[in-house]
MARGU-150912 format. One record per residue: residue number from 1; x, y, z of N, C-alpha, C in turn. Coordinates in Angstrom, 2 decimals, padded with zeros to 5 digits. Layout:
N
<node pos="NUM" n_px="X" n_py="Y" n_pz="Z" ca_px="X" ca_py="Y" ca_pz="Z" c_px="X" c_py="Y" c_pz="Z"/>
...
***
This chain:
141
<node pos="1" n_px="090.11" n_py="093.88" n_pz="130.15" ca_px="089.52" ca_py="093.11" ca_pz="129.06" c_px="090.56" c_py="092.07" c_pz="128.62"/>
<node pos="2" n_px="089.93" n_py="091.07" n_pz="128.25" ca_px="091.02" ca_py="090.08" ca_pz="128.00" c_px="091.22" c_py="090.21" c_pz="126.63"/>
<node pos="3" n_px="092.82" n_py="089.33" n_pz="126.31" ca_px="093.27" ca_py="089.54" ca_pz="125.11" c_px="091.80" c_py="089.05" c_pz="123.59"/>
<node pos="4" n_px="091.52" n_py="087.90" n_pz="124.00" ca_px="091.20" ca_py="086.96" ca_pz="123.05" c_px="089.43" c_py="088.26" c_pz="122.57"/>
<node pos="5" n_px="089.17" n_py="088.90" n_pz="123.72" ca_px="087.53" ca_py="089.13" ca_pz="123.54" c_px="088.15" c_py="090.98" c_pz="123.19"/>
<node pos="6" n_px="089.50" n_py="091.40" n_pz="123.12" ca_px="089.69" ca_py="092.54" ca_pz="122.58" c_px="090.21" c_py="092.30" c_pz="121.00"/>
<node pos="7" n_px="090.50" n_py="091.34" n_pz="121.33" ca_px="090.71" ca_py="091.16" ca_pz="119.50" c_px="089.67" c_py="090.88" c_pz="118.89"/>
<node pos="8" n_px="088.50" n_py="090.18" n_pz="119.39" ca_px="087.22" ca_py="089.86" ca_pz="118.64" c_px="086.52" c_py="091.69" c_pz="118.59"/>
<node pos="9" n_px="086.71" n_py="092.37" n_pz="118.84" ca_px="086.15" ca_py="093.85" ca_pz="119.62" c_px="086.47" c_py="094.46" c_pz="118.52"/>
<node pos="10" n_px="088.31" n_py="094.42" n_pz="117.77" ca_px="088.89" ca_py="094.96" ca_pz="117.33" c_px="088.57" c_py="094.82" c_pz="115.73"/>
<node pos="11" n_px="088.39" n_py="093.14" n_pz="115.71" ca_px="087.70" ca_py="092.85" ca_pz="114.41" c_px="086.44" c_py="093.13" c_pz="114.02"/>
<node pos="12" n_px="085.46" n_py="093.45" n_pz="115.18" ca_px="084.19" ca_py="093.86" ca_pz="114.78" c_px="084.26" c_py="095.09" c_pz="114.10"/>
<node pos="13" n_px="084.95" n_py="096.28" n_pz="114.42" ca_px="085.33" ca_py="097.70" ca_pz="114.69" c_px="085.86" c_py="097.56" c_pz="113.28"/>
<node pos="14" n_px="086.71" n_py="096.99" n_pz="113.05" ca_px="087.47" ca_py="097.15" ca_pz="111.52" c_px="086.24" c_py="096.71" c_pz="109.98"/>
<node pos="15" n_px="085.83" n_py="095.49" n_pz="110.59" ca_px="084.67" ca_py="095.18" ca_pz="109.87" c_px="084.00" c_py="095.98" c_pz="109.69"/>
<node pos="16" n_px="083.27" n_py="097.10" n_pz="110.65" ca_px="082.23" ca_py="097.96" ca_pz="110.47" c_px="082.97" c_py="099.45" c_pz="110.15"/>
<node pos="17" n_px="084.38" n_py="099.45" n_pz="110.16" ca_px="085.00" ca_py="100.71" ca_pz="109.55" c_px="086.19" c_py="100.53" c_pz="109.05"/>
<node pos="18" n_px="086.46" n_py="099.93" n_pz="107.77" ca_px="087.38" ca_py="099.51" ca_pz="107.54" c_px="088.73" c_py="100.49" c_pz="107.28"/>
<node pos="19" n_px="088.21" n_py="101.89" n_pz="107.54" ca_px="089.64" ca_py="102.79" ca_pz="106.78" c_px="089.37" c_py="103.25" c_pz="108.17"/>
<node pos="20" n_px="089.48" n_py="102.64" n_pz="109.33" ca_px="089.69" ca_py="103.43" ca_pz="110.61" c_px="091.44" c_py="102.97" c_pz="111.10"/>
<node pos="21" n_px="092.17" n_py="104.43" n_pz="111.45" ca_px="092.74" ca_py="103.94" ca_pz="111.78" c_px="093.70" c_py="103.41" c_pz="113.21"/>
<node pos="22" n_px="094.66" n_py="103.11" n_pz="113.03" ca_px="095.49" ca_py="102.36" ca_pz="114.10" c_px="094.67" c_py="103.82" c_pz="115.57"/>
<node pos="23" n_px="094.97" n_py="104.86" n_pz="115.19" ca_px="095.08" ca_py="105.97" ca_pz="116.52" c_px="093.79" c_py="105.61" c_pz="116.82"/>
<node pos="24" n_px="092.60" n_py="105.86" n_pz="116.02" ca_px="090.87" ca_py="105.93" ca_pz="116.31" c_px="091.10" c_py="104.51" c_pz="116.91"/>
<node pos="25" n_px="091.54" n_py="103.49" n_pz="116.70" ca_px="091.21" ca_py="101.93" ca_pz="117.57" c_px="091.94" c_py="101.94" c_pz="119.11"/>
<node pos="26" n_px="092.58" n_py="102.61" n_pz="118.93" ca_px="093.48" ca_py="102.52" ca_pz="119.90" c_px="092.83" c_py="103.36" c_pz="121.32"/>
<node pos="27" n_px="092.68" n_py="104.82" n_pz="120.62" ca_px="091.67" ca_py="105.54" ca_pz="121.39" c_px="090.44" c_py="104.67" c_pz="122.05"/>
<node pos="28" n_px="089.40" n_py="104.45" n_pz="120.96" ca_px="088.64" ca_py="103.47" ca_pz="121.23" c_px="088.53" c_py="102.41" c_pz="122.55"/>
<node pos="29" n_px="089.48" n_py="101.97" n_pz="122.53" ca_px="089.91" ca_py="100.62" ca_pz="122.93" c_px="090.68" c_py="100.92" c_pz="124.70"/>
<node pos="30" n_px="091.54" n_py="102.10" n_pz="124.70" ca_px="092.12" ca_py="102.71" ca_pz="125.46" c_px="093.42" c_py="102.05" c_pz="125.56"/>
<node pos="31" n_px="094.34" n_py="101.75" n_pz="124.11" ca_px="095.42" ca_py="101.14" ca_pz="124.19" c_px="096.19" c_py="101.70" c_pz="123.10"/>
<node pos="32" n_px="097.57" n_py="101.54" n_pz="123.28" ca_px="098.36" ca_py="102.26" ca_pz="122.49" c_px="098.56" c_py="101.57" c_pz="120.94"/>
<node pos="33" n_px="098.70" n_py="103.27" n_pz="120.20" ca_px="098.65" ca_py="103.10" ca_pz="118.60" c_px="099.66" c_py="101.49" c_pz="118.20"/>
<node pos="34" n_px="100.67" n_py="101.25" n_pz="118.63" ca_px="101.47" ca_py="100.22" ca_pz="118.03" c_px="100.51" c_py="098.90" c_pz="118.70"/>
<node pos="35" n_px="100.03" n_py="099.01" n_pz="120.00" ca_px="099.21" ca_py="097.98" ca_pz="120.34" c_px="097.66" c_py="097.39" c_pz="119.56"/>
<node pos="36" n_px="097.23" n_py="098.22" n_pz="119.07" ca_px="096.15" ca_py="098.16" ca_pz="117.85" c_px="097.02" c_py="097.99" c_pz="116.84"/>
<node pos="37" n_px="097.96" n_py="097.94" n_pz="116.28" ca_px="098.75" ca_py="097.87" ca_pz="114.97" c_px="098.88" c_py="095.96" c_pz="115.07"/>
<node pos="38" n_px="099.79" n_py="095.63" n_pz="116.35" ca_px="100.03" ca_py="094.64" ca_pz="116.48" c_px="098.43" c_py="093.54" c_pz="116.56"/>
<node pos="39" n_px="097.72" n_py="093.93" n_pz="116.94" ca_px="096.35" ca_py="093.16" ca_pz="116.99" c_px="095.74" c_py="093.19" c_pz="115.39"/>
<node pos="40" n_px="096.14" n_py="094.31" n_pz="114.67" ca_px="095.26" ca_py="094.15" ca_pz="113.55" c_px="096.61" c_py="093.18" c_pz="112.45"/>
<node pos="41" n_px="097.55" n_py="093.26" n_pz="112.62" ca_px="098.68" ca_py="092.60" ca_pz="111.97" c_px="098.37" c_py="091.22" c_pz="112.31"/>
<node pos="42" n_px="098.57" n_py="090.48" n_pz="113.45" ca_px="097.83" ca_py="089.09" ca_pz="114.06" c_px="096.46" c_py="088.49" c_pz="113.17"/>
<node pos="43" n_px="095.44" n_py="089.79" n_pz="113.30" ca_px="094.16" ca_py="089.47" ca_pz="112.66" c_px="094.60" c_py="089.17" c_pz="110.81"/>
<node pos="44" n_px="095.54" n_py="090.10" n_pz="110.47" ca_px="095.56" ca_py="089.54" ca_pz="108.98" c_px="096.44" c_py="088.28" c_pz="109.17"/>
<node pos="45" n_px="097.73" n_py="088.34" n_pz="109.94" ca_px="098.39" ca_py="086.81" ca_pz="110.08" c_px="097.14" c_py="085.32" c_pz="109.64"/>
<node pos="46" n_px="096.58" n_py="085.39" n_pz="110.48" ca_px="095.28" ca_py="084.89" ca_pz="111.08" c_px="094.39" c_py="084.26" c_pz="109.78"/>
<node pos="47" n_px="094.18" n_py="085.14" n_pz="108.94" ca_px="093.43" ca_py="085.44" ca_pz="108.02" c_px="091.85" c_py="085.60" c_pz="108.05"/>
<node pos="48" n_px="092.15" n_py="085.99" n_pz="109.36" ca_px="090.69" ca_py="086.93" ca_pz="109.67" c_px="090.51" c_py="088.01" c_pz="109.02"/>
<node pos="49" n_px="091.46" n_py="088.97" n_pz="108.57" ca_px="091.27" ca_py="090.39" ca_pz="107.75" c_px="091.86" c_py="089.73" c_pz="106.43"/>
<node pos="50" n_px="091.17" n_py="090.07" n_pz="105.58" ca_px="091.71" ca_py="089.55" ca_pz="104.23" c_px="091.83" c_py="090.50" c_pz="103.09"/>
<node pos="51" n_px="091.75" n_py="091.92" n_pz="103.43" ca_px="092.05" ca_py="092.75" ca_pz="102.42" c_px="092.11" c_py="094.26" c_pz="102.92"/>
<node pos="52" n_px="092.91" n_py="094.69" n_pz="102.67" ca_px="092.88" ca_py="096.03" ca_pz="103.25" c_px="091.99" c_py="097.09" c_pz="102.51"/>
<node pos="53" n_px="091.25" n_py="097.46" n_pz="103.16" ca_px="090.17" ca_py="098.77" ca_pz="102.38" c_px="090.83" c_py="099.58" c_pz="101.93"/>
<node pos="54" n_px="091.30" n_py="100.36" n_pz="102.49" ca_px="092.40" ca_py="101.26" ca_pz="102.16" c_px="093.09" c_py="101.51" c_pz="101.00"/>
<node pos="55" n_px="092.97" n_py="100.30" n_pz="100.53" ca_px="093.94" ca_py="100.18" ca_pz="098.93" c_px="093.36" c_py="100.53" c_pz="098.05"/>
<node pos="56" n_px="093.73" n_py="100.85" n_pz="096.54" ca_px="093.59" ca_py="101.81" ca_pz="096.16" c_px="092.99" c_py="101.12" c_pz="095.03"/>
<node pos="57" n_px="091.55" n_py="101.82" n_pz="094.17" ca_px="090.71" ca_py="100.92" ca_pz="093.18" c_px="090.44" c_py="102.48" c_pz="092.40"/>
<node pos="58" n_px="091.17" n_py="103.10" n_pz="091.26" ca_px="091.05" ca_py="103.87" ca_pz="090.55" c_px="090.75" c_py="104.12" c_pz="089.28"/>
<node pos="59" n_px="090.10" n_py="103.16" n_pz="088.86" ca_px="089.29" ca_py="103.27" ca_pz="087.54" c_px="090.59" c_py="103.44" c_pz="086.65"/>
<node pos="60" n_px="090.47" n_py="104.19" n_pz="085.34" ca_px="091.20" ca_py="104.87" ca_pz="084.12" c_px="092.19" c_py="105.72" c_pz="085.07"/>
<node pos="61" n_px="093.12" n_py="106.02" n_pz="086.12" ca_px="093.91" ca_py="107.37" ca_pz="086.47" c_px="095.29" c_py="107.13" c_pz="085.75"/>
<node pos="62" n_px="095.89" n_py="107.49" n_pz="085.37" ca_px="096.89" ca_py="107.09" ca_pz="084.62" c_px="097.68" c_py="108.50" c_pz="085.37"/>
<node pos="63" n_px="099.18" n_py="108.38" n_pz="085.98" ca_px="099.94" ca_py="109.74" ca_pz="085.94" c_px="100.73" c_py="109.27" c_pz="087.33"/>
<node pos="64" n_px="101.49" n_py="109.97" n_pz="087.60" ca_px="102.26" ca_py="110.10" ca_pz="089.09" c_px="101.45" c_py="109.67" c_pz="089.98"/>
<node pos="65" n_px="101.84" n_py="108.97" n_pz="091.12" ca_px="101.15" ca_py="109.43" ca_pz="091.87" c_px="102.45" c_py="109.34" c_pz="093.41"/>
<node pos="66" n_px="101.63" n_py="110.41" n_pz="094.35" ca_px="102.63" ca_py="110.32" ca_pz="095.29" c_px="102.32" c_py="109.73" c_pz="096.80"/>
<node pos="67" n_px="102.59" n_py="108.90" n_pz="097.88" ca_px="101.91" ca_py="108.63" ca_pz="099.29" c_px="103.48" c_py="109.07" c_pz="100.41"/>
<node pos="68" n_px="102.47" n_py="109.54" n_pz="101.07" ca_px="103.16" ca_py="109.95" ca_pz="102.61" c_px="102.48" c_py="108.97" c_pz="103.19"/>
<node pos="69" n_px="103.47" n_py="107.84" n_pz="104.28" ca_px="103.11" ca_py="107.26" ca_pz="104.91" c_px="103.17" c_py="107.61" c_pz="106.43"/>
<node pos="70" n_px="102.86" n_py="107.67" n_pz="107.40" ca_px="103.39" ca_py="107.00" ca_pz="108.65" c_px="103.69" c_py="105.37" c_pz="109.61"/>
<node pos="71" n_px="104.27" n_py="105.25" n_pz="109.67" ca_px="104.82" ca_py="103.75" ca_pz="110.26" c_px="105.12" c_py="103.79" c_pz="111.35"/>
<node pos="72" n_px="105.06" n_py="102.66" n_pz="112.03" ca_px="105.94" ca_py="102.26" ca_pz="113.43" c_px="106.52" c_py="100.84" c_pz="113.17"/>
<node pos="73" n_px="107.28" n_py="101.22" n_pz="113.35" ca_px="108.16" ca_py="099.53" ca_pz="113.04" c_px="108.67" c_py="099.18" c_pz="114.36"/>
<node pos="74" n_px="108.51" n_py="098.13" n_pz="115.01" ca_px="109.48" ca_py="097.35" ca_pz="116.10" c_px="111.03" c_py="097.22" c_pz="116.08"/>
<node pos="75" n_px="111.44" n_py="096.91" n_pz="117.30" ca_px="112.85" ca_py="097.30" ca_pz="116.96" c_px="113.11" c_py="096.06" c_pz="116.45"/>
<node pos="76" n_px="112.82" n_py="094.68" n_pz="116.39" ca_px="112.94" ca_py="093.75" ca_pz="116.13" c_px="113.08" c_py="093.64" c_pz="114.21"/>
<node pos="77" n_px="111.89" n_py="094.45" n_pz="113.79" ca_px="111.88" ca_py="094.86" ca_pz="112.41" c_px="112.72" c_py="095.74" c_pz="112.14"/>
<node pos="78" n_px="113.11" n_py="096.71" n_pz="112.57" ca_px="114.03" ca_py="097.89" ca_pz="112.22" c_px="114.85" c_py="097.59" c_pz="111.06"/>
<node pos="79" n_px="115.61" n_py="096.59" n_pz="110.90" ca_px="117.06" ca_py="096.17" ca_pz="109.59" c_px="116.15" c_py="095.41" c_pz="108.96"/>
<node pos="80" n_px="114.91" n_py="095.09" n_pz="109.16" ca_px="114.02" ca_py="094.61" ca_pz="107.74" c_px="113.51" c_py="095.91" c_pz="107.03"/>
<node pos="81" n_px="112.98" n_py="096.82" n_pz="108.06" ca_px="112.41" ca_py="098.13" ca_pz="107.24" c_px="113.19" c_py="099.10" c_pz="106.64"/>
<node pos="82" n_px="114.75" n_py="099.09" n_pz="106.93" ca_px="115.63" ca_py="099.74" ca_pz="106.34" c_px="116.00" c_py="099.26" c_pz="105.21"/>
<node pos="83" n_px="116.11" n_py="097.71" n_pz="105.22" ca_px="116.13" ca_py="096.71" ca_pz="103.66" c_px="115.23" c_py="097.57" c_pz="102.88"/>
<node pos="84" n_px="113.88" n_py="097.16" n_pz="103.30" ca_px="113.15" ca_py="097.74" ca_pz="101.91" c_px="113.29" c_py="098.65" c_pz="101.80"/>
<node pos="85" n_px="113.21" n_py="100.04" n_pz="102.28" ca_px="113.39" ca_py="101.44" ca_pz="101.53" c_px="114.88" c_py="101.58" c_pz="101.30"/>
<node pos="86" n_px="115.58" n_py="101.03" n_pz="101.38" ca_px="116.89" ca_py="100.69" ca_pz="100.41" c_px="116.64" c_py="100.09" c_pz="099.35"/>
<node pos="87" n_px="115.68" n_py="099.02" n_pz="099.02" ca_px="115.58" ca_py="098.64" ca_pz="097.61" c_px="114.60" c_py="099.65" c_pz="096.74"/>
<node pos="88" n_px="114.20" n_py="100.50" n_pz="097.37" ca_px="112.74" ca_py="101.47" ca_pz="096.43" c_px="114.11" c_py="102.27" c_pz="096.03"/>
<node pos="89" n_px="114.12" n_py="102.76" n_pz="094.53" ca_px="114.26" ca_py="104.19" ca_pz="094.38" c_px="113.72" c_py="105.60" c_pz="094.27"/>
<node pos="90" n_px="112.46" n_py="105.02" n_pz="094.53" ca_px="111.68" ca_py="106.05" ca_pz="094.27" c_px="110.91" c_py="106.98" c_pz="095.65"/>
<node pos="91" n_px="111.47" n_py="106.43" n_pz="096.61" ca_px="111.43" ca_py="107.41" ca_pz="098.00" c_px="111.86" c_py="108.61" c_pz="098.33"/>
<node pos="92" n_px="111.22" n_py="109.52" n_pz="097.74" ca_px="111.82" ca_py="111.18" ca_pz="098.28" c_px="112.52" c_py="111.27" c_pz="099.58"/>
<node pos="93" n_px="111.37" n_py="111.10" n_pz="100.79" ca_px="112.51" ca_py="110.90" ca_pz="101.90" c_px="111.53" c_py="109.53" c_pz="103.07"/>
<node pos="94" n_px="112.53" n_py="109.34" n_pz="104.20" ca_px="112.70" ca_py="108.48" ca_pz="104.94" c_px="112.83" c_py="109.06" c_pz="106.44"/>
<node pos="95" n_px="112.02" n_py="109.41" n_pz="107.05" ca_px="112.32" ca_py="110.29" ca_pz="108.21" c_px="111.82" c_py="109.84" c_pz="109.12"/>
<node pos="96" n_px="112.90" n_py="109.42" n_pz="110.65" ca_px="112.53" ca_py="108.99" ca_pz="111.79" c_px="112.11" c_py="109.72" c_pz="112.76"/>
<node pos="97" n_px="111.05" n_py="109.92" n_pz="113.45" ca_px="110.19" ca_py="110.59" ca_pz="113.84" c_px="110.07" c_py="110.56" c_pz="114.92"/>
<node pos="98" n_px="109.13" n_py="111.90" n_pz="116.21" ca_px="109.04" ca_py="111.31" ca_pz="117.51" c_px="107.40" c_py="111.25" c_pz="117.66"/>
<node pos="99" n_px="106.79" n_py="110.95" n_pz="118.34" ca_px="105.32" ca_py="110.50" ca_pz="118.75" c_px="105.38" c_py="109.44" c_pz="118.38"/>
<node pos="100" n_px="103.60" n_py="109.35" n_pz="117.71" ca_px="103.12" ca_py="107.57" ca_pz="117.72" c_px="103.79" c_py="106.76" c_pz="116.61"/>
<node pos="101" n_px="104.19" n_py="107.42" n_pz="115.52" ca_px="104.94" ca_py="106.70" ca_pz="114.24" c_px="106.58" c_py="106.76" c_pz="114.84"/>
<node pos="102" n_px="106.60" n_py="105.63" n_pz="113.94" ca_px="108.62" ca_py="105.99" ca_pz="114.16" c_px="109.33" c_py="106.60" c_pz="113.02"/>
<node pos="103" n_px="108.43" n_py="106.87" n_pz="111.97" ca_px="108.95" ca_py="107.27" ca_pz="110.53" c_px="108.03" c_py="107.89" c_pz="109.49"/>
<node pos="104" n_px="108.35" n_py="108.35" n_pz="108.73" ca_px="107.27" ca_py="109.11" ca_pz="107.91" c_px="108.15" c_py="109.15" c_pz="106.71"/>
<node pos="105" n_px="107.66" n_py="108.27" n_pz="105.80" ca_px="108.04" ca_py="108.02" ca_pz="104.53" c_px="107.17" c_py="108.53" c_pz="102.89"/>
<node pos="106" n_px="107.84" n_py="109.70" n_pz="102.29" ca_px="107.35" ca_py="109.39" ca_pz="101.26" c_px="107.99" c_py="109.03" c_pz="099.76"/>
<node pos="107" n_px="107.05" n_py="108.45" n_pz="099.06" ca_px="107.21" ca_py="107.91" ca_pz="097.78" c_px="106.26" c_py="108.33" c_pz="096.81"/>
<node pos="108" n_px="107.07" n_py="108.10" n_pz="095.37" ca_px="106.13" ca_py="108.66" ca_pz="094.32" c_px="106.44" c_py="107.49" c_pz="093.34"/>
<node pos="109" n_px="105.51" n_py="107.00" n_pz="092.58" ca_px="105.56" ca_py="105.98" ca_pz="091.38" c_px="104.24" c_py="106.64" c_pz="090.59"/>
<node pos="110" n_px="104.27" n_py="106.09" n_pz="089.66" ca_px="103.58" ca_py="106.04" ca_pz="088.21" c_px="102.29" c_py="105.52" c_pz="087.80"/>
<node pos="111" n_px="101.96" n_py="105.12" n_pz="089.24" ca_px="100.48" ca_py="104.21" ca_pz="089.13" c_px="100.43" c_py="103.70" c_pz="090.65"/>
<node pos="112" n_px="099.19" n_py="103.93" n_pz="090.94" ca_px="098.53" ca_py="103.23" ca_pz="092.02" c_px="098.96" c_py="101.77" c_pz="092.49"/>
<node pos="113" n_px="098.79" n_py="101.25" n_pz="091.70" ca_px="099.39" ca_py="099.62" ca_pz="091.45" c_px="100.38" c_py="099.47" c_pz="092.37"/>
<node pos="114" n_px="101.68" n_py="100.72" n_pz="091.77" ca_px="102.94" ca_py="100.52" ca_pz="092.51" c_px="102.73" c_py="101.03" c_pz="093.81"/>
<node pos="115" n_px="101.81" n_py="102.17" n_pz="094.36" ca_px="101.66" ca_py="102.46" ca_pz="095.82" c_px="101.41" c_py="101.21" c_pz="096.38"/>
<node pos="116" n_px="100.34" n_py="100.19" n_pz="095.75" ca_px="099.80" ca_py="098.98" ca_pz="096.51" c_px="100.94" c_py="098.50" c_pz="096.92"/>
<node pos="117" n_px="101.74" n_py="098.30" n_pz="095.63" ca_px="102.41" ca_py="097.06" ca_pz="096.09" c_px="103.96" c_py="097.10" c_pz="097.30"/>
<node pos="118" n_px="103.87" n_py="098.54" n_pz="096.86" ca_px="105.18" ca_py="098.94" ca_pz="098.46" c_px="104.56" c_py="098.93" c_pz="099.57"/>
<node pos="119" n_px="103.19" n_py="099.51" n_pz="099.60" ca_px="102.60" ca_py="099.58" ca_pz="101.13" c_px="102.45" c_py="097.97" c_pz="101.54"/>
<node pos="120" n_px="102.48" n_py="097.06" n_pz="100.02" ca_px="102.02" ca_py="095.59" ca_pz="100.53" c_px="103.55" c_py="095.03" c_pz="101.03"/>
<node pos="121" n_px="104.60" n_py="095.40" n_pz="100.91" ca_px="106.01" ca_py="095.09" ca_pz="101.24" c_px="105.91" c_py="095.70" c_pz="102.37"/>
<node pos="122" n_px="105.81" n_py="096.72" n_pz="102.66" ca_px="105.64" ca_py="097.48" ca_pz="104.04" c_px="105.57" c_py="096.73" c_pz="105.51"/>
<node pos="123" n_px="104.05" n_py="096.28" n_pz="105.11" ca_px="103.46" ca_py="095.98" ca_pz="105.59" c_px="104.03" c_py="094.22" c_pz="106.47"/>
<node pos="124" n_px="104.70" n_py="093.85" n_pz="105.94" ca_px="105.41" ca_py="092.33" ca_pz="106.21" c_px="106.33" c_py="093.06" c_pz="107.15"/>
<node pos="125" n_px="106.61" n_py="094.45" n_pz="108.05" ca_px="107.64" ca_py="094.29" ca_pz="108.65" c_px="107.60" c_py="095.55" c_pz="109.48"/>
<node pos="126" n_px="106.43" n_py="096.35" n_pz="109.19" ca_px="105.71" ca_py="097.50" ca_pz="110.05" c_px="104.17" c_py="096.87" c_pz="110.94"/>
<node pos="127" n_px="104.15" n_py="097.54" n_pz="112.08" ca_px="103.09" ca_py="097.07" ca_pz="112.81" c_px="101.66" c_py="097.98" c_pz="112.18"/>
<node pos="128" n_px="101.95" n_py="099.51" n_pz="111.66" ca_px="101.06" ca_py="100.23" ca_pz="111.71" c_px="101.33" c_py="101.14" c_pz="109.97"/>
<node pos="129" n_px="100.92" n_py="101.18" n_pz="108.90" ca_px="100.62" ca_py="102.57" ca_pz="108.27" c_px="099.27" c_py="102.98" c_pz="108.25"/>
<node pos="130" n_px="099.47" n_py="103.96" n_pz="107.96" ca_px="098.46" ca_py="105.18" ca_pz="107.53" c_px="098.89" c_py="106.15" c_pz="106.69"/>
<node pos="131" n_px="098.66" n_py="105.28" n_pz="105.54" ca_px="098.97" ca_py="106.32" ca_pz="103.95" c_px="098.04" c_py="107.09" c_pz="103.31"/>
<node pos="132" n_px="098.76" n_py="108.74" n_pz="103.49" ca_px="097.88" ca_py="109.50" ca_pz="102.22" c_px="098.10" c_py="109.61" c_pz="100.78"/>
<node pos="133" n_px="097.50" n_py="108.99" n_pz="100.03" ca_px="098.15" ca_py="108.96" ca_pz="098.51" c_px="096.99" c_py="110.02" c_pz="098.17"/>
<node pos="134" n_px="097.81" n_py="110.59" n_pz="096.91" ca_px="097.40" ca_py="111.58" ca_pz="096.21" c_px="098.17" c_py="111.75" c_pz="094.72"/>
<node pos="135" n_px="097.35" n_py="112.34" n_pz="093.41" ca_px="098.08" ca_py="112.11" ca_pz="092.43" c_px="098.82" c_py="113.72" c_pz="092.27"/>
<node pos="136" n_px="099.56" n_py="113.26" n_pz="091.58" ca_px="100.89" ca_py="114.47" ca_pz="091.44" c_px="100.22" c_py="115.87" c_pz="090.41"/>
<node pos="137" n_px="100.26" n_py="116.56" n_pz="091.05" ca_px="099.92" ca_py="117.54" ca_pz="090.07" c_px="101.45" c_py="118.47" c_pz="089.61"/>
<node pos="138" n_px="100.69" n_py="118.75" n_pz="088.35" ca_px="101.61" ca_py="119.56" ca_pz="087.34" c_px="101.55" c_py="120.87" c_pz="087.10"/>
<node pos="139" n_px="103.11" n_py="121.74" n_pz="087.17" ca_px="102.43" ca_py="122.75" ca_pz="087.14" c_px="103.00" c_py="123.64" c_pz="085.98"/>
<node pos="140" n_px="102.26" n_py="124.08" n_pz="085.41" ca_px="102.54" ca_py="124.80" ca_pz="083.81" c_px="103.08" c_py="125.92" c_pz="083.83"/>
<node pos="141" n_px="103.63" n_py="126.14" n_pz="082.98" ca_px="104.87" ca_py="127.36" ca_pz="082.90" c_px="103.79" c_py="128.50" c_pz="082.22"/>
***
């Protein structure tokens, strides 16, 4: 399949499932997870994808909240993606990984808002996440 008519393939697929991710396209497609990462990264370059579904629209939630990510970063990115989780303080941990991610990062902030806006830093220098956010629960004495 050629490049130009797998990326039109790739954008249909995202269009019609927008929280699918990098592995399900890839499968799909019969090409590897960072290779669907890099096609859907192009497509937002592009500004063919213009918003990520994924992100987070929570009404009134007010409290902690915490996301485990997975990433693959290029080696080319590598000392950009170490920049930013050097500037977060709020990263529990940072862990380089073996399979399809190269890292598995989590973080906790105070509002959704702030998940957006690291996964939106992220994202300028990773080919692929797939974040589970969830809010922090408390537990009473």
């Amino acid at each position: 399949m050629n490049t130009q008519l797998l990326e039109e393939r790739i954008l249909l697929e995202v269009t019609r499932n927008p929280n699918i991710s990098m592995r399900e396209l890839a499968r799909q497609f019969d090409i590897q997870p960072v290779q669907a990462g890099a096609y859907v990264q192009e497509l937002r370059k592009n500004g063919k994808i213009k918003v990520d579904s994924w992100l987070f629209h929570t009404g009134d939630f007010v409290g902690p909240v915490s996301c485990i990510m997975e990433t693959t970063v290029s080696t080319n990115q590598l000392d950009s993606f170490k920049e930013i989780i050097n500037t977060y303080t709020d990263i529990e941990f940072c862990y380089q990984v073996a399979g399809d991610a190269c890292f598995l990062v989590k973080v906790q902030h105070d509002t959704y808002k702030e998940i957006e806006t690291f996964i939106r830093n992220l994202q300028t220098v990773v080919q692929t996440i797939i974040p589970l956010v969830f809010p922090v629960e408390y537990q009473t004495a």
